[in-house]
C-alpha positions, 0 to 999 in steps of 0.5 A: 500500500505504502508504495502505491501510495508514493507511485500515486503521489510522484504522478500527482507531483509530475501532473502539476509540475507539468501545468507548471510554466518551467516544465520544459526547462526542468526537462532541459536541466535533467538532460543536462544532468544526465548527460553530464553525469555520464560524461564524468563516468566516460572521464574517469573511466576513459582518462587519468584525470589529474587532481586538478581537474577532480577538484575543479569537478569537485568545485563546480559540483559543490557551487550547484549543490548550493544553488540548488539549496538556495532555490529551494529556500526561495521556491514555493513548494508544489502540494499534491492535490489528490 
């Protein structure tokens, strides 16, 4: 029951993201992620990537955390409505 209930609730949340006038650039960001996501992992599979260039992943990735977090704070939360 419980995971019916979280299925039921991600759909509810995605329908009322969808009506929301930032969907297209949400799809946007999330392929970029993704796709970012899978070029560190060719990086390092495929690469010796030196320190520096860790910690400048590192850095990047640690300024997005943060924006993310702060976007959080000043962004209304999206209820789900059954």
């Amino acid at each position: 029951k419980e995971i019916l209930k979280a299925i039921k609730d991600d759909i509810q949340q995605f329908q009322n993201a969808y009506k929301s006038k930032s969907f297209n650039k949400f799809i946007d960001v999330n392929f970029r992620t993704h796709r970012a996501t899978h070029d560190i992992e060719e990086l390092f599979m495929q690469y010796n990537v030196p320190i520096e260039g860790i910690q400048a992943i590192e850095r990047q990735l640690d300024d997005i955390q943060q924006i993310i977090a702060n976007v959080k704070i000043i962004s209304p939360r999206i209820e789900v409505i059954p």
